[in-house]
C-alpha positions in Angstrom: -19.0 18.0 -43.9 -21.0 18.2 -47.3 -19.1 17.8 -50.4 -20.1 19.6 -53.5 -18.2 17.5 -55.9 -18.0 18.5 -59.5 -16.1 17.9 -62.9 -13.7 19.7 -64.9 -12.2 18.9 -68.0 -9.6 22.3 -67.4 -6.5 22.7 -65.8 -5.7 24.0 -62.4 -4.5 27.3 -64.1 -8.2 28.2 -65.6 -10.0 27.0 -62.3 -10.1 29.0 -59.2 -9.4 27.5 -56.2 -7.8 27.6 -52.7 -6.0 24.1 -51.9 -5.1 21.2 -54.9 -4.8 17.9 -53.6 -2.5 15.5 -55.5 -2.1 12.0 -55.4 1.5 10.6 -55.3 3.1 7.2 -55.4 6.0 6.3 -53.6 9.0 8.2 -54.2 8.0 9.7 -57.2 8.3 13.3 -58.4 6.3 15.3 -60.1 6.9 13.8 -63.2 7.1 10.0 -62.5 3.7 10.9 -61.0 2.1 11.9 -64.7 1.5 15.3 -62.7 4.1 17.6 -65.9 1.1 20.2 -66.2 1.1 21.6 -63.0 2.7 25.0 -62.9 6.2 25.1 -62.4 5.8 27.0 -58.9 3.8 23.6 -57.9 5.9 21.4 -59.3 9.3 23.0 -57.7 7.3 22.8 -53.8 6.4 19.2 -54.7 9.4 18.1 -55.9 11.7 19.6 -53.3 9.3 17.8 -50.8 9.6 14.4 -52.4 13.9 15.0 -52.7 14.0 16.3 -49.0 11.7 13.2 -47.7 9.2 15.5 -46.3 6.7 13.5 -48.3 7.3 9.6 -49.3 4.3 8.8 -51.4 3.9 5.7 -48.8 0.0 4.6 -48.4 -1.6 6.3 -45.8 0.8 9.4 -46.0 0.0 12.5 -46.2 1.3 16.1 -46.1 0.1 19.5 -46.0 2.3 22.2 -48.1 1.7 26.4 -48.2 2.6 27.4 -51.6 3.2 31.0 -50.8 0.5 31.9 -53.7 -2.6 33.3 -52.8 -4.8 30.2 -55.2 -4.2 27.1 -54.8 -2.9 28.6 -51.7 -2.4 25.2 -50.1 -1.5 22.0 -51.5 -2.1 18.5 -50.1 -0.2 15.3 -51.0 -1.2 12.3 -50.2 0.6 8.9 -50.9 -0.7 6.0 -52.8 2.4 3.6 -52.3 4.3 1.7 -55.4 2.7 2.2 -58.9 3.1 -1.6 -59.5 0.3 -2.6 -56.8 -2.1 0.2 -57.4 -6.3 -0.9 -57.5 -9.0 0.6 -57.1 -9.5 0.3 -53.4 -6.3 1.6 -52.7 -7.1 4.8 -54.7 -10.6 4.7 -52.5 -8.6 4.3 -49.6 -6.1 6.9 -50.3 -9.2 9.4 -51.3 -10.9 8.6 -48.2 -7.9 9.9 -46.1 -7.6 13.0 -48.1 -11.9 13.5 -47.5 -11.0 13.2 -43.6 -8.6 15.9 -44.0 -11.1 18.3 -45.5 -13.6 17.6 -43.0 -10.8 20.0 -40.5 -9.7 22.3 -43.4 -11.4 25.9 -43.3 -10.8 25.8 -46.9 -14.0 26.7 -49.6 -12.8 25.5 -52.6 -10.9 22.1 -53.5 -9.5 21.0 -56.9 -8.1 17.5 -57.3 -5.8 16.4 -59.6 -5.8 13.3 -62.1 -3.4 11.9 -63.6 -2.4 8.3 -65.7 -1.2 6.8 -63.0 -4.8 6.7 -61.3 -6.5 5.4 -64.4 -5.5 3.5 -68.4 -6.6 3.7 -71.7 -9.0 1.1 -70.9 -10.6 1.9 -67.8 -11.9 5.6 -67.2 -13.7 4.7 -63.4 -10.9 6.4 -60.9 -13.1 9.7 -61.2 -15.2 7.6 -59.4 -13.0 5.6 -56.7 -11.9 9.5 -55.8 -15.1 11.0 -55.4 -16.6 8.4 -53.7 -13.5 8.0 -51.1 -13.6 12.3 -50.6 -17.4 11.8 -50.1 -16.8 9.1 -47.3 -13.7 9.8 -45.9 -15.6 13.5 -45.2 -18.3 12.2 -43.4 -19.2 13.5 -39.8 -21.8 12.5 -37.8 -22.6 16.3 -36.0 -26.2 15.9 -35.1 -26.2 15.9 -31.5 -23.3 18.3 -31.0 -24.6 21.5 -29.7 -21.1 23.5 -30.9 -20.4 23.4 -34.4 -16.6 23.7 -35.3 -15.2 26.4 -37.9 -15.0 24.2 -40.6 -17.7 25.5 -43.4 -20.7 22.9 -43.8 -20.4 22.9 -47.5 -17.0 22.7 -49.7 -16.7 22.9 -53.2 -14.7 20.2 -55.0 -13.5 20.3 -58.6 -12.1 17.0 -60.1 -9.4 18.3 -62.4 -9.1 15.9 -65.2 -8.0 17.7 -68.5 -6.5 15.3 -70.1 -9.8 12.9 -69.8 -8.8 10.1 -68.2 -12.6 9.7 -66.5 -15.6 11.4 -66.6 -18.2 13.2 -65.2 -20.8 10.9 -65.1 -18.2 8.4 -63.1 -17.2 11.4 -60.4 -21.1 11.6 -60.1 -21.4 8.4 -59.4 -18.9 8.1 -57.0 -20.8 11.1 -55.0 -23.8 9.2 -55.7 -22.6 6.1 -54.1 -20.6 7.6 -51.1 -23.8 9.6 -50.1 -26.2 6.7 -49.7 -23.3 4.8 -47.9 -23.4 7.9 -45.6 -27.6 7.8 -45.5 -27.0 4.2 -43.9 -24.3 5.8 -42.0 -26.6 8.1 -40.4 -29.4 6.0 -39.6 -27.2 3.8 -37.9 -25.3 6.3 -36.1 -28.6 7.7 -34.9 -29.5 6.8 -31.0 -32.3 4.7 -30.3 -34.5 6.9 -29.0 -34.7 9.0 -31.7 -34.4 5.5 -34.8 -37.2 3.2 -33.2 -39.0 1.1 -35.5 -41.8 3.4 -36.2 -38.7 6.0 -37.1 -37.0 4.0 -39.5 -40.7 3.5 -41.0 -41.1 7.0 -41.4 -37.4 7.0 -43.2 -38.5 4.8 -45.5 -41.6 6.1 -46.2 -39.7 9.8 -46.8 -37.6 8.6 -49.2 -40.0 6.1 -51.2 -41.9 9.6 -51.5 -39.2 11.5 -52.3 -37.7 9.2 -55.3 -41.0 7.9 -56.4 -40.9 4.3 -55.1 -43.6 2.6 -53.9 -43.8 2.0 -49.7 -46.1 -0.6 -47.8 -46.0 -1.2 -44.2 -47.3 -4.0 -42.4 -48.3 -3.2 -38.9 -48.7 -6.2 -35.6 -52.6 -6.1 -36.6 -51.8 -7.6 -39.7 -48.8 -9.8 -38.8 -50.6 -11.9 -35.9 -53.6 -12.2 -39.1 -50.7 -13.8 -41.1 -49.2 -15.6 -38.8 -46.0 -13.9 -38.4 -45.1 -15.3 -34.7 -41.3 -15.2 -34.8 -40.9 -11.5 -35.4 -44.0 -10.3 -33.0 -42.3 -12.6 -30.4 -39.2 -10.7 -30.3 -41.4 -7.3 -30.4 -43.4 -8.1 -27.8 -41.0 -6.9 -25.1 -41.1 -3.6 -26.3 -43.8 -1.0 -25.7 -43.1 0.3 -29.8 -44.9 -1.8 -32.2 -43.1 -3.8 -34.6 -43.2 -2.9 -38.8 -42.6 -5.0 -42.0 -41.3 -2.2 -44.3 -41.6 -2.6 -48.3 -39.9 -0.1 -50.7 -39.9 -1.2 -54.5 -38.1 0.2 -57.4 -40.0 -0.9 -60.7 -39.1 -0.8 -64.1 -41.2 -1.0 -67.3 -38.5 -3.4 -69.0 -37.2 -5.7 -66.1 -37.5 -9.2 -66.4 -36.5 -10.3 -62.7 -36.9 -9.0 -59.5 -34.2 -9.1 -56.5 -35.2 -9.0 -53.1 -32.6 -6.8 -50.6 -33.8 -7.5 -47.0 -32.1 -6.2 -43.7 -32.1 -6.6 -40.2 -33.5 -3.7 -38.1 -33.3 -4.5 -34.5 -33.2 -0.3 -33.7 -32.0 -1.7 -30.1 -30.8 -4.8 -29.3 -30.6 -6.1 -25.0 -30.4 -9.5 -25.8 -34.3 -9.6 -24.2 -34.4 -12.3 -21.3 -31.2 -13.4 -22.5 -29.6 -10.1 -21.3 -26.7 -8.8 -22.9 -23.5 -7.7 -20.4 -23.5 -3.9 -19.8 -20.7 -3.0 -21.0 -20.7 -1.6 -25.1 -24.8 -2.4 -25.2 -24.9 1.0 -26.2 -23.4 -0.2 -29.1 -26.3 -2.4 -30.1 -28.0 0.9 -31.4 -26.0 -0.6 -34.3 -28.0 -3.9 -34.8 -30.5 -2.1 -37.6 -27.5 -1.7 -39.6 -28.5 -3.9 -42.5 -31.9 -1.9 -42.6 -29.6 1.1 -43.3 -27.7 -0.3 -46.1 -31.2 -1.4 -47.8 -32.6 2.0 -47.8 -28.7 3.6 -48.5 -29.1 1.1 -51.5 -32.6 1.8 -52.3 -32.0 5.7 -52.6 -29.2 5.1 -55.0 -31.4 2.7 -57.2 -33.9 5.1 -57.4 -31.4 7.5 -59.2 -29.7 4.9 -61.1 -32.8 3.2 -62.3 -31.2 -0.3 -63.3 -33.6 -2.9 -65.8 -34.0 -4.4 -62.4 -36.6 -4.7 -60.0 -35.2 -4.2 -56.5 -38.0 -4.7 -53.5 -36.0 -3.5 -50.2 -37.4 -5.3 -47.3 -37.1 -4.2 -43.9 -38.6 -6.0 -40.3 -38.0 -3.4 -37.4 -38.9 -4.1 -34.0 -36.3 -4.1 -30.5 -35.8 -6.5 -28.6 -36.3 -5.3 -24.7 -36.4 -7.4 -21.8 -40.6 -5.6 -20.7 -43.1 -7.7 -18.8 -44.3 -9.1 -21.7 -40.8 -10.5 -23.4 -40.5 -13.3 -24.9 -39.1 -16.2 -22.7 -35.9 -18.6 -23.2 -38.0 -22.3 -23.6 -41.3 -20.0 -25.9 -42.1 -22.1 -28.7 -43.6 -19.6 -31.6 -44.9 -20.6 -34.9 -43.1 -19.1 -37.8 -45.2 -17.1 -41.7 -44.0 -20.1 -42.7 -45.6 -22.6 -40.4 -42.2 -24.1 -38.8 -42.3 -24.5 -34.9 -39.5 -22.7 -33.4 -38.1 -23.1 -29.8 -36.7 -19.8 -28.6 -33.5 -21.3 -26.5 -31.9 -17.8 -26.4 -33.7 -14.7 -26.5 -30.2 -12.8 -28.0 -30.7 -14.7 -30.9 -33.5 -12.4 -32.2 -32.5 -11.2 -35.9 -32.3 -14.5 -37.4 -36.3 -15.0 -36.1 -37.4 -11.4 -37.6 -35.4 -12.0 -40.9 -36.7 -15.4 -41.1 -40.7 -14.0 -41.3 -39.2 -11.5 -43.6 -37.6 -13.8 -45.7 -40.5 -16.2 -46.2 -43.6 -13.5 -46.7 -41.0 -11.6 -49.3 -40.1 -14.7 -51.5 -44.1 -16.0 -51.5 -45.5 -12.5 -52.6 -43.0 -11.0 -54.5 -41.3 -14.3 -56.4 -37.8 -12.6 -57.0 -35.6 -14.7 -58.7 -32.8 -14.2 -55.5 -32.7 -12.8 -52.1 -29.9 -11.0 -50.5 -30.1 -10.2 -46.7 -27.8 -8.5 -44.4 -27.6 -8.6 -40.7 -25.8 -7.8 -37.8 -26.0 -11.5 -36.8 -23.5 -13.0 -34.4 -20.9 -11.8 -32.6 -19.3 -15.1 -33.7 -18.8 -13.7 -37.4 -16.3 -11.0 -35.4 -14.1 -13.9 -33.9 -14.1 -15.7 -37.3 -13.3 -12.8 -39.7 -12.4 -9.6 -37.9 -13.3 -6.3 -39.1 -12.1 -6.4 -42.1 -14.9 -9.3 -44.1 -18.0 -9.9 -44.0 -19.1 -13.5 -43.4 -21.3 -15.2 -46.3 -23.8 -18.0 -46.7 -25.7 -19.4 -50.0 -27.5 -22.0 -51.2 -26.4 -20.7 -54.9 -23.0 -20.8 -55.4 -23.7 -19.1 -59.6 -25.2 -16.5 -56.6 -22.6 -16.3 -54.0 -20.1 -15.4 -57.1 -22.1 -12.2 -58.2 -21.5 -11.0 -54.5 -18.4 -11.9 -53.9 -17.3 -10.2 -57.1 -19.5 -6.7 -56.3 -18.1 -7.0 -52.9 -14.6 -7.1 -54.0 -15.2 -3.9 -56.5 -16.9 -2.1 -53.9 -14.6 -2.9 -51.2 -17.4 -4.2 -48.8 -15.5 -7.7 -49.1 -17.0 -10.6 -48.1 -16.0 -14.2 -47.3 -18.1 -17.1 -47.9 -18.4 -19.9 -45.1 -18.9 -23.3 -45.4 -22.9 -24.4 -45.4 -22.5 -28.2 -45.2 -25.9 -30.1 -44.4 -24.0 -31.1 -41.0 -24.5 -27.3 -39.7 -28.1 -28.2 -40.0 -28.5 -31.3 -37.5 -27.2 -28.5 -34.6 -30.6 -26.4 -35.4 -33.4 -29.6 -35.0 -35.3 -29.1 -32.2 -35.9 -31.2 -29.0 -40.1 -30.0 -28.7 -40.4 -28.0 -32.3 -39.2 -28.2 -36.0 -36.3 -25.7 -34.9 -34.5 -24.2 -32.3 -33.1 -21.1 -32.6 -29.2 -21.4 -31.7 -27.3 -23.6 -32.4 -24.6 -24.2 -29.6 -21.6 -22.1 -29.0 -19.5 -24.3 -32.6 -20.1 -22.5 -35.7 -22.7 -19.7 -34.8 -22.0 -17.9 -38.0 -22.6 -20.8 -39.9 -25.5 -21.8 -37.8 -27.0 -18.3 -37.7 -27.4 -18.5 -41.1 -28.5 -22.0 -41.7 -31.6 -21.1 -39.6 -32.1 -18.9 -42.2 -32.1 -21.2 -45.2 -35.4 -23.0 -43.8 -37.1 -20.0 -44.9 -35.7 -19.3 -48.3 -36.4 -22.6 -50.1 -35.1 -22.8 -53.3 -34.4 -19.2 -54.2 -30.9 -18.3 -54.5 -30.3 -16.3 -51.4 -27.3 -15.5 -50.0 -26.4 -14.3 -46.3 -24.5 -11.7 -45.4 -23.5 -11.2 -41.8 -22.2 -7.4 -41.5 -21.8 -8.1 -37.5 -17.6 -6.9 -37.6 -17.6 -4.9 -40.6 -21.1 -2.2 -39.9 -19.3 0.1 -36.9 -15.9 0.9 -35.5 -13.8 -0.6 -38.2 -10.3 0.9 -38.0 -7.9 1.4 -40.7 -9.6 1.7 -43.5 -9.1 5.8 -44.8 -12.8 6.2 -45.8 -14.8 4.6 -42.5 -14.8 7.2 -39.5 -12.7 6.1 -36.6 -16.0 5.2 -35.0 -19.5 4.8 -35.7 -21.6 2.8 -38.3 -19.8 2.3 -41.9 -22.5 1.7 -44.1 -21.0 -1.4 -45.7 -23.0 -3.2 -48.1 -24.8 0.0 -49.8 -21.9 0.1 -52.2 -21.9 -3.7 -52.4 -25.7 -3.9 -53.4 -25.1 -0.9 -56.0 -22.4 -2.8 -57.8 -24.7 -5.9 -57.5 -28.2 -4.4 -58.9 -25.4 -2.2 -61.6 -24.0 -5.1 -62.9 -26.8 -7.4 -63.1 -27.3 -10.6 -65.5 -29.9 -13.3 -65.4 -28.8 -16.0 -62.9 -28.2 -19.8 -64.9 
């Protein structure tokens, strides 16, 4: 479902529509909850809910009231816990369920209710933590279903906030974030034989034109010309050539440039190295970190930060053809190390690694962020609910953690001592391209560090957090998540020059 969210500084009485959702803490009535200007008729159905413990105000509740009026005809509580340990994500969180019960409603028109215990004097952002939660927690992924359901495509949504406790131009950018969160959701979401590299080109190449950023792709001609032997390796098991995809947002008065690049393995067998049946549908998943780049990239475009962002992208798949790259292959990297391919599976670090090193020579950012679906070891280490982290720049690895923690795409840095490093030399070239079975987060990303230098770069390996992360009220119950878009917005938002 679309949602058309909007601002208003009126009341429910002057605005005209068909359901109100209102946000509750725990055990609180209608006054505890700052909510004294709703109409008494409201007030008396809310209250008597709350006294009668139809409704507790507990986080994650949620209940659905008819008010016996024909507008708001329909009222929809939903529970944000004790006032004491209130934050933005939980407000997010809490929005996100509230968006997920849209997506069903038959409803047209949806006001929302602030009131002072969302926000304070000093902070005027939970506009935005509720239209961005709505706008996520409504997503669907529809595309392939041949019945639609009765639900209407589009719904209005009015933010009622009379007594100005946010804005307009925060609920806007809540939308604004939410709906490039749900562009990545939707290229990950899409099956593979519909988003193959030369598809996710063509993605990027559409929204470049559309929001006036500049696009460059480099094609296999090209790459073999420059030497690029670890990403055509993993590429040349596949009948669909490989691209190098550049978008850049520019502005006249930046002074640095940050470099965004993602992984965009469109399928992922493992190659030789075959993956186990079972869930490899999933690894339509492992472009993921492409996704969030352009999400991100669309939302820069509209932001326009004193920043200049180049969003890099190296698509290929990894198939086990006639022509796949073999378990013992020794390839030469843009870079000119020697790597020995011990496992074919281990095929983003060896596209991310040409990436990284072609990016950082030509375009000279002052940092490099990339994000991958990596290992499956970053699952068993963190879960679902963190994404793993790696830096050589810990000034760096700050700035994310912190626009990870206000975007709630958390992340969790892991150790990078120089001993991870001895477990990557190789026993014929510079490198080899795994590891061992210890520490394959850690080692996944140390591969990657031969290839940054000295930039400040940090890692991000999205592997548990990008599809089928559960309990968390804005992320479907399955299907891609689009973490890090909201992550890279807060980043590229909030940016300073690094020490």
């Amino acid at each position: 479902m679309d949602l058309k969210i909007s601002y208003s500084s009126k009341g429910i009485e002057n605005e005209d529509v068909e359901g109100l959702i209102v946000f509750l803490p725990e055990k609180s009535d209608t006054r505890a909850a700052g909510l004294s200007d709703l109409p008494e008729n409201l007030k008396k159905i809310i209250n008597t809910a709350v006294r009668e413990e139809v409704f507790n105000g507990k986080t994650g509740s949620s209940q659905r009231l008819i008010t016996g009026s024909a507008k708001p005809s329909q009222l929809l509580l939903i529970g944000i816990g004790k006032k004491e340990e209130l934050n933005p994500e939980i407000i997010r969180r809490a929005a996100g369920g509230a968006g997920k019960a849209l997506a069903c409603s038959k409803l047209k028109s949806i006001g929302v209710m602030l009131s002072n215990v969302l926000s304070t004097s000093s902070n005027k952002e939970c506009g935005q933590w509720i239209s961005e939660g709505l706008q996520l927690g409504a997503y669907e992924f529809k595309s392939y279903k041949s019945s639609e359901n009765n639900s209407p495509k589009n719904l209005k949504v009015r933010i009622l906030d009379k007594d100005a406790l946010s804005s307009a131009k925060a609920v806007k950018l809540g939308a604004l974030r939410a709906v490039s969160a749900n562009i990545a959701r939707t290229l990950g979401n899409t099956p593979a034989n519909d988003m193959n590299p030369g598809k996710l080109a063509e993605e990027a190449k559409n929204l470049c034109k559309t929001e006036g950023l500049k696009y460059k792709v480099i094609e296999e001609k090209e790459m073999k010309k420059l030497g690029m032997g670890m990403l055509l390796g993993v590429s040349q098991g596949s009948i669909t050539p490989a691209k190098l995809i550049f978008m850049e947002y520019r502005h006249p008065e930046a002074k640095d440039t940050l470099a965004v690049v993602g992984k965009g393995v469109t399928f992922d067998s493992g190659g030789i190295s075959l993956k186990p049946g079972k869930s490899m549908d999933e690894m339509k998943f492992d472009m993921c970190g492409s996704a969030a780049v352009l999400g991100a990239m669309n939302a820069v475009a509209k932001i326009k930060p004193k920043l200049n962002v180049i969003g890099v992208v190296p698509a290929t798949e990894n198939l086990p053809g006639g022509n796949a790259q073999r378990p013992g292959d020794i390839v030469t990297a843009y870079n000119g190390k020697k790597v020995e391919i011990l496992n074919t599976d281990a095929e983003g670090r060896l596209i991310l690694g040409d990436a990284l090193s072609y990016t950082i020579e030509k375009y000279n950012p002052v940092a490099v962020v990339d994000l991958a679906t990596l290992t499956g070891a970053c699952v068993v280490a963190l879960g679902h609910h963190a994404t793993g982290a790696l830096s050589n720049h810990s000034g760096f690895m700050e700035r994310i953690r912190q626009a990870g923690e206000k975007s709630g795409d958390r992340v969790w840095e892991l150790p990078n001592f120089p001993e991870y490093g001895e477990l990557l030399k190789g026993k014929y070239g510079d490198l080899q391209n795994i590891g061992g079975p210890a520490g394959g987060t850690i080692t996944g990303g140390k591969f990657l560090q031969h290839f940054v230098g000295d930039t400040p770069w940090v890692h991000l390996d999205i592997a548990g957090t990008a599809w089928n992360v559960k309990y968390v009220d804005y992320h479907p119950a399955n299907g891609a998540t689009g973490v890090g878009v909201r992550l890279l917005i807060d980043l590229i938002s909030d940016w300073q020059p690094l020490n």
